[in-house]
N, C-alpha and C positions, 0 to 999 in steps of 0.2 A: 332804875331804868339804865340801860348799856349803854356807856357812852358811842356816840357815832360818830362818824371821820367818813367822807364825802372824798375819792379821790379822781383826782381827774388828769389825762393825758390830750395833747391837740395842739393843730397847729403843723404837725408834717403831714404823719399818715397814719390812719390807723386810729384815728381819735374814740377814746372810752371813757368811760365812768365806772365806777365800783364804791361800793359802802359796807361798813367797817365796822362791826359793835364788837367793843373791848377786845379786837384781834381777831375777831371769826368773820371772815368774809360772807357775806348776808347776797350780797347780787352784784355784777359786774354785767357790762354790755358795747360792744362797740356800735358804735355812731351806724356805720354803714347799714347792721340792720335793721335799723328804724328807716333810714334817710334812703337808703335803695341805693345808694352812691359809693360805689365799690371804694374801699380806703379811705371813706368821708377822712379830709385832718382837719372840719371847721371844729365847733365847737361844738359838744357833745350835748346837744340842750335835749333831746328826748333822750339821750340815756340817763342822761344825770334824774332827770321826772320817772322813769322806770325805776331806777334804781330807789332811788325817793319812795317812791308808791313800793315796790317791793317790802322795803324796813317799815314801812306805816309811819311814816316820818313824812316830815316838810321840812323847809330851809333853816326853818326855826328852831329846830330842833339837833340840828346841827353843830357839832363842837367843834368842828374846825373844818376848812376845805383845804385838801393837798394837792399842790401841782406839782407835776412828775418832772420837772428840771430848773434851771435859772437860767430863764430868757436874756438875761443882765448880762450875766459870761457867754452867754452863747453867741449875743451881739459884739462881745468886745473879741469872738475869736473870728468872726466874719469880720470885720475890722482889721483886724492884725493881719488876718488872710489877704486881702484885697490890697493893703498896704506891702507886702513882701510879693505880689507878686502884678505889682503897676509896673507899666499899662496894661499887660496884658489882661489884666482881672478888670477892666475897664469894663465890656459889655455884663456880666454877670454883676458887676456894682452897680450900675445904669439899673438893670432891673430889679436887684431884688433891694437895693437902698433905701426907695420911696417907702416900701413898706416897714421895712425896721424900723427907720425914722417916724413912720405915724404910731404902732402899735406893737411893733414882734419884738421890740427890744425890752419892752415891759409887758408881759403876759399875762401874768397876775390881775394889773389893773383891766385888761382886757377882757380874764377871766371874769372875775368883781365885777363889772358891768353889765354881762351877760346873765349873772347870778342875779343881779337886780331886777333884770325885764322878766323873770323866770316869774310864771304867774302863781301865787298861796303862800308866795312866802313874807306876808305879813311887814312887809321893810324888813324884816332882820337879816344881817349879812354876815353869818360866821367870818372870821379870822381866815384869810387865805396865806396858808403856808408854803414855801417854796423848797423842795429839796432839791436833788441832784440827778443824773439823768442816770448815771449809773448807780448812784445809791438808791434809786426806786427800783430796779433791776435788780439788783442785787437782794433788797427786801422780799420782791414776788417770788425771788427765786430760793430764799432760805425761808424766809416766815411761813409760809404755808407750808413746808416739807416736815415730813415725817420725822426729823433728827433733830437730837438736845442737841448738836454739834457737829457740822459740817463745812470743808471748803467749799466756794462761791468761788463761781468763774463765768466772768459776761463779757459778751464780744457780740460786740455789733457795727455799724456803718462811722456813725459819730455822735454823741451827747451835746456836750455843751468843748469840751478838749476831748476827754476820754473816748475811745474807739476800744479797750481791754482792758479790765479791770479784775483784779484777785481779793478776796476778802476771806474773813475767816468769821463764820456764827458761831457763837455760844449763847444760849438762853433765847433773850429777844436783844442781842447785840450784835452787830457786826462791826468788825474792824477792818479797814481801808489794809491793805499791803502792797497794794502797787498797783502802777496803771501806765498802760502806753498812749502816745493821744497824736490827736490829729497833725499832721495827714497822713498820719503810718497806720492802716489800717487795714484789717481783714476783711472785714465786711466787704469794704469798698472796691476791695480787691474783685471781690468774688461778684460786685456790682457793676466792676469795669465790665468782665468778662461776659456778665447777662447781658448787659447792652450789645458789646461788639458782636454777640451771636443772635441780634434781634430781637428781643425780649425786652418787657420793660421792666426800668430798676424801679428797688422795694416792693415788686408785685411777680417778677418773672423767676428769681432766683430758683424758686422751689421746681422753674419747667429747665433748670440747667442743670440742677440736681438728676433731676430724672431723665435729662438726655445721658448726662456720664456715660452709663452702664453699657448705651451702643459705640461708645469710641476704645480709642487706645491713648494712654498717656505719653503720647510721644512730645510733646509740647513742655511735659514736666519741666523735664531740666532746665530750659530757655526761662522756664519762668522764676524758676530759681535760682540761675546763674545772671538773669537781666530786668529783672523783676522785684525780687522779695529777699533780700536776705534775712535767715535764720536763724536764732542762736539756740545751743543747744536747752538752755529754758524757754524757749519758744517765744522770746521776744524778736521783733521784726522790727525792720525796715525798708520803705519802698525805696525804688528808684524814680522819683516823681517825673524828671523826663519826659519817662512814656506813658504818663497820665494826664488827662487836663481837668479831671473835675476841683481841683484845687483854684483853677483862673477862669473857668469856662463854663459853657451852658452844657458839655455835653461829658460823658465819665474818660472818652479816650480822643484820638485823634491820630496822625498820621505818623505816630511812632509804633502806636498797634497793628498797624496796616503793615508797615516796612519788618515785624518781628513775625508776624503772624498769618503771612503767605496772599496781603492781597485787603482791600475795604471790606468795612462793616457786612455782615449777613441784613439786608432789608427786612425791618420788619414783614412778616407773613410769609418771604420767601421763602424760596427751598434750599431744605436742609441737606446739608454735601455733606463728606466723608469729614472735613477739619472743623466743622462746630460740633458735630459728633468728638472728636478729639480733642478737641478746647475744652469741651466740657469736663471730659475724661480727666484729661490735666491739671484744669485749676481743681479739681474735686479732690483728687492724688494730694496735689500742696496743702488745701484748706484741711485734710483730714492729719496730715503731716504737724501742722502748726497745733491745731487744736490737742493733738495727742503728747506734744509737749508740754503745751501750755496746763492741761491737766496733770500728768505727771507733778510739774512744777509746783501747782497751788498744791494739791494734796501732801506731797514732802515739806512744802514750808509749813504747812497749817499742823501734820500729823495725822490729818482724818483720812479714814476709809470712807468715808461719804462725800458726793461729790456734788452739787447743787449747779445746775446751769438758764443761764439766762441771755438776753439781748437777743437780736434778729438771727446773730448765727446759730445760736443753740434750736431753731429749726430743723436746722441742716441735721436730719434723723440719720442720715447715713457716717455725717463725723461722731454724731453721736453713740449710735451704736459701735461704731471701732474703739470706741473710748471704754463700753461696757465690754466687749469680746478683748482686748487687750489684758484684763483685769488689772487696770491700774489703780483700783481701787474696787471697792466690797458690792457700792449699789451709786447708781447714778439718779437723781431726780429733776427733772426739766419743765421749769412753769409753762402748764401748757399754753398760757398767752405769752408767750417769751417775746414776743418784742412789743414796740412801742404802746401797744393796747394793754398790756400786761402792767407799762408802766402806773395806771391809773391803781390796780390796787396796789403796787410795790409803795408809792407813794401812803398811800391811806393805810397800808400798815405799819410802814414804818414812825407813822405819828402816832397810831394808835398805842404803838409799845412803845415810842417814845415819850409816850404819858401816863406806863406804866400798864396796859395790856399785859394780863400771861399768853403765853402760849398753851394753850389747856387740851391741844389734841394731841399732845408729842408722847404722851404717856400713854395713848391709845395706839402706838405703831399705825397711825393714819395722817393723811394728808389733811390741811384745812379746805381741799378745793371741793369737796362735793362732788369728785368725778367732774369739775370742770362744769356739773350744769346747775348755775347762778343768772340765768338769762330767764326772760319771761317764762310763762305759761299758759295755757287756756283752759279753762272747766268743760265738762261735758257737755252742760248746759252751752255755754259761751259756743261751743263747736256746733253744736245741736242746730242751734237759732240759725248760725250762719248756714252750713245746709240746707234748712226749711226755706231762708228769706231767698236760698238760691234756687232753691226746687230739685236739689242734688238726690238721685235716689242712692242707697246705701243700705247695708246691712250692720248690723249692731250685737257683734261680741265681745267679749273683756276674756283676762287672765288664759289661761291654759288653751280655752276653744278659740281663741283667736290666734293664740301663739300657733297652735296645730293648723292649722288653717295659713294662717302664709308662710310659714313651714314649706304645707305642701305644694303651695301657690308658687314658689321659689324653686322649689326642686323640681317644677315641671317646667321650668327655665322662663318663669317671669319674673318682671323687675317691677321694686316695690318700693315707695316713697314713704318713707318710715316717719312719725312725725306723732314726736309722745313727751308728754312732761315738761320740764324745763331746757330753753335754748343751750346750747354752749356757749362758753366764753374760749375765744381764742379760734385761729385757725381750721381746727382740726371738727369733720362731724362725728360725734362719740355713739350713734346709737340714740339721739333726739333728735336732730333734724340731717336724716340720712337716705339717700338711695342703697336699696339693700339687691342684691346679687348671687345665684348660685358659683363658686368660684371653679367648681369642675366643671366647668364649661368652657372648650379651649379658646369660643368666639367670643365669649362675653365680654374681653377686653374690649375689643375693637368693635362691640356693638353700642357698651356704657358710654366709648368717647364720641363714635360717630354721628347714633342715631337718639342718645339720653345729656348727653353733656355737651355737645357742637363743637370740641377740641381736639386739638394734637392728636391724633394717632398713636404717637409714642408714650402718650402720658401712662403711669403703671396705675394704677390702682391697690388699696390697701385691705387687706384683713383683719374681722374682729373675729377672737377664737376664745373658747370660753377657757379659763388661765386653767385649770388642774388639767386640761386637757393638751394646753399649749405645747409640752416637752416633744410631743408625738411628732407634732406639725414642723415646730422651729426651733433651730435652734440658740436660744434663746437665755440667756444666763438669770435674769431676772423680771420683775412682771414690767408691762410696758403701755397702762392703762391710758396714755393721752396718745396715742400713736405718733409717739417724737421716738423711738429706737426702730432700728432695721436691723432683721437678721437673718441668717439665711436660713432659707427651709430647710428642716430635718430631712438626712439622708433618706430616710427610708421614704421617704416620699416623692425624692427624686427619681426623674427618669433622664435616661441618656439623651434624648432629644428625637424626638421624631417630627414628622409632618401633622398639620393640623388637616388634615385633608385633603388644602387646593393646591397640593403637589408635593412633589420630592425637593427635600429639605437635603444640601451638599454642605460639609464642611467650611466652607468659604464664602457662607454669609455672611455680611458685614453691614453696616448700618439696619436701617430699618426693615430689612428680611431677615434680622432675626428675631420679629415677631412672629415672624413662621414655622417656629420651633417652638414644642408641648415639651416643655425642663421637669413638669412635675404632675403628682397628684389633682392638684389644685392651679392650674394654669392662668386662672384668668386675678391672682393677685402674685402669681410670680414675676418676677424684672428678667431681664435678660440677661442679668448674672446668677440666677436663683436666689435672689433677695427676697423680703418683704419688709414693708414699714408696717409693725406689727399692732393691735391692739388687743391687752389682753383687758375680758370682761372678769371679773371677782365674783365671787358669793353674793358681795354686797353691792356691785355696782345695778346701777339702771335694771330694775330689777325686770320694768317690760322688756328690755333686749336682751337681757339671759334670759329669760323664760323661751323667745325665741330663737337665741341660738341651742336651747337644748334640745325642745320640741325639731330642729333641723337635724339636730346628731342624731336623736330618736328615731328617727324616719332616716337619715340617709346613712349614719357611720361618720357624718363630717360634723368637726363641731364648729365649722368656719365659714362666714358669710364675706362677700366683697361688701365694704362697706364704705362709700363715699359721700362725700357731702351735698345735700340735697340743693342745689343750683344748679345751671348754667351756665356755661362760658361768658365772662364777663360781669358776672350779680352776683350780689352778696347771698352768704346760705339764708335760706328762706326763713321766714321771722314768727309771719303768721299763720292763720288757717286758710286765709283768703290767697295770701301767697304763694301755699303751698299747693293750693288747687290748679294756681293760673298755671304754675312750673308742671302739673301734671299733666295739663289738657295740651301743651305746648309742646312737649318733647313720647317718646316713647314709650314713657313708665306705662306700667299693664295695670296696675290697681296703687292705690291711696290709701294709706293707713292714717286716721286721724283720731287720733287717742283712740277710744272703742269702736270706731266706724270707718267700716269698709266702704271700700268705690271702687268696681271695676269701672273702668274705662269704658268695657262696650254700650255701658248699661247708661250713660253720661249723654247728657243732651249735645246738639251743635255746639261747637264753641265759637262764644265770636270774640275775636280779638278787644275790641271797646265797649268794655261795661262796666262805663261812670255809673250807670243807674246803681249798680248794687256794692261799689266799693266804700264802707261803711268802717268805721274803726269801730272794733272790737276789745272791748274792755281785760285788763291782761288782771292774771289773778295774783 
């Protein structure tokens, strides 16, 4: 029987679970889509029971549990913090003391307790082990990847010290090479600047990202001349000054104000020409840093492989500068790269620390299963729920279904895609996804308005089937979790015209340069001709190649918009039930649920509260 390792992250944001036989990750899941509670960081108690039920395991069965840091040092740097910067860390000690002092300074026993009330597990309580915040980072980020031998490079907000961290893998080892740590951070950097443009930090980064593209980096300098010094191996230091999340409740305060033209952007307000430019700028820096900091590990380590992780290795757009530079041969990015990621970075690195091989390295393949380790439903299971709703539908499989909303797409409807196993991490891959004709110049501004209730500016991403990818983007290597950006292939660019509702002049600037058609493919190009790409394989998700080809088949494209199936504000949908409420709620035209169709028109009233028929459905 394989031995199994139980890993677990929780406790900020982002809280998950993942399990572990003899190094092959079996299921991973974060909290939030069980709990409905966008970044749940309690404690993952339905992932850990999914994950469980996933392996055919109970608690008992379990050889160890791993927590993804040491609460222990991470209390004594909150300490040491609060202490170097009294009085004024007074309010921030006030509130968050009481808690360390009951439970956050030992997590483990907090963990252990939790694991007790968890119901089948007989009393027996595996061994709860503790690693490091960045040593589980660094594990999800080499242990699953395709290479006997790779540098490791993690950057995230803060661990327990570590905020940057370099390691080098061989076999199932990694070795520490250096680390920068708190308060000098990148993350936090780029978590000041989400805040001061209105956005919330560890959840808004990824909408400052995707502002950049309408600013200009006029800001750059200041922020590297008052801000961040750089050395040329990309190690940093802030100028804490003009930051307060070190003393305070909130990341900046009135020295960002007096550099940066004026107070905070209000949450939900309007967006002016200098948060456009903010964005721009820290973007310029973060991608600046990062492109050293790579350089760097891969010269000390020797490798042409590059392995990334922690919260910044989201950032698809540093990331792709890192591939388009060729500072190295191929780049790979655990697609749960931050803290949810931690849960299996931890449970692998026990697992090989107990002597697990790595047994897929010889396969030129990843351990992650295309990222989908998350539930599933059976037909049956799907069927039931239908029937006890009275949902009408139609019922095709393989080819006659892929042609079918194919065609359903290319006559410019939008389709709730919803097949196989969940994703783990951030990104929807093609299981739980809103799918998109992308030649359609309005369908940006239709997915955010009238299907997703967000930003306006927000870009949306492409799945493009990979032998066909070179056509579309340009693109060095494949890019199957969609963590790289690259730009669309020339030939598919156009010089910029009007989308219709008028004449488009050279001197738009913010948000009227959504009014310019840059390509082909318009509604997953950015306003620099980017894309955050994902390529589909031979062998990935085999229902969503089948429909990205049966789409090339019928149109010449082999590319769909492909975003994550939620809402503004909810986690991507989990179940079957879920995914229904999310269909009847927003604009989608038809439902794909595993073999069964649902248009929309054909769909009863919807009423908002129906306790009567929300039932848990048994996951397979």
């Amino acid at each position: 029987m394989p031995e199994l390792i139980l890993g677990i992250s929780a406790y900020y944001h982002d809280s998950a679970a993942a399990v572990v036989a003899d190094g092959v990750p079996l299921a991973a899941a974060q909290e939030e889509r069980f709990s409905r509670s966008r970044h749940d960081p309690r404690f993952p108690a339905r992932a850990v029971d999914y994950c469980l039920r996933a392996a055919g395991a109970k608690l008992g069965d379990v050889a160890a549990v791993a927590f993804y840091e040491d609460s222990a040092l991470k209390f004594r740097r909150a300490v040491a913090t609060w202490l170097a910067t009294a009085p004024r860390g007074f309010p921030a000690f006030h509130d968050a003391f009481p808690q360390w002092l009951a439970w956050k300074r030992n997590a483990t026993e907090e963990v252990r307790r939790n694991l007790r009330a968890a119901p089948g597990d007989g009393g027996v309580l595996p061994p709860v082990v503790t690693g490091r915040h960045h040593a589980s980072h660094a594990a999800s980020a080499f242990c699953p990847s395709p290479y006997e031998s790779a540098a490791v490079l993690c950057v995230d907000g803060v661990g327990e010290w570590a905020t940057t961290s370099m390691w080098h893998g061989r076999g199932t080892r990694l070795s520490a090479l250096g680390e920068l740590r708190f308060p000098h951070s990148l993350g936090l950097l780029y978590s000041a600047f989400t805040y001061f443009c209105g956005f919330k930090v560890d959840s808004g980064e990824y909408k400052l990202m995707g502002l950049a593209p309408y600013g200009r980096p006029r800001y750059a300098r200041l922020i590297r001349e008052r801000l961040i010094d750089v050395k040329p191996d990309g190690s940093f230091r802030l100028d804490l000054r003009h930051f307060s999340y070190v003393y305070g409740r909130v990341m900046v305060g009135r020295g960002f104000e007096e550099l940066f033209d004026g107070p905070r952007r209000e949450p939900e307000g309007p967006l002016t020409e200098r948060e456009f430019d903010l964005a721009a700028s820290v973007q310029q820096v973060t991608e600046e840093v990062m492109l050293r900091l790579a350089r760097t590990v891969c010269e000390r380590t020797g490798e042409r492989r590059l392995c990334l992780a922690g919260g910044v290795a989201l950032n698809c757009v540093a990331n792709g500068r890192i591939v388009a530079e060729g500072l190295c041969d191929e780049v790979w990015v655990q697609p749960a790269a931050g803290d949810a990621g931690g849960a299996l970075g931890a449970a692998l690195a026990e697992s090989h620390r107990r002597g697990a091989p790595r047994t897929h390295v010889g396969r030129r393949t990843d351990a992650m299963s295309g990222a989908l380790l998350g539930p599933a439903y059976a037909a049956e299971e799907i069927a039931g729920f239908l029937e006890r709703r009275g949902v009408p539908y139609t019922r095709l499989s393989g080819d006659r279904l892929a042609r079918r909303v194919a065609a359903e797409i290319a006559a410019g409807r939008i389709v709730g895609w919803f097949q196989g196993r969940m994703e783990f991490g951030p990104r929807a891959l093609g299981a739980r996804s809103i799918l998109a004709d992308p030649r359609d110049p309005r369908m940006q501004s239709t997915l955010n308005l009238r299907i997703k209730y967000r930003e306006s500016f927000r870009p949306f991403a492409p799945a493009v089937l990979s032998e066909d990818a070179a056509r579309w983007f340009d693109l060095r290597q494949e890019s199957p979790y969609m963590l790289l950006t690259a730009p669309v292939a020339a030939e598919q660019c156009r010089d910029g015209d009007g989308d219709g509702d008028g004449d488009v002049g050279d001197d738009l600037t913010g948000l009227g340069l959504l009014r310019v058609r840059r390509s082909t493919i318009p509604a997953v190009t950015h306003v620099d001709r980017s894309s955050r790409v994902q390529t589909v394989g031979p062998h990935d998700n085999p229902p969503f190649r089948r429909l990205l080809t049966a789409f090339r088949d019928l149109t010449g494209c082999p590319v769909l918009v492909n975003t994550s199936f939620n809402v503004r504000g909810e986690p991507i949908v989990n179940t079957p039930e879920e995914a229904y409420t999310c269909f009847m709620r927003t604009g989608i035209d038809l439902l794909v649920l595993g073999d069964f169709l649902l248009e929309k028109e054909d769909q009863p009233p919807w009423r908002e509260k129906e306790d009567d028929w929300r039932e848990a459905i048994p996951m397979d």
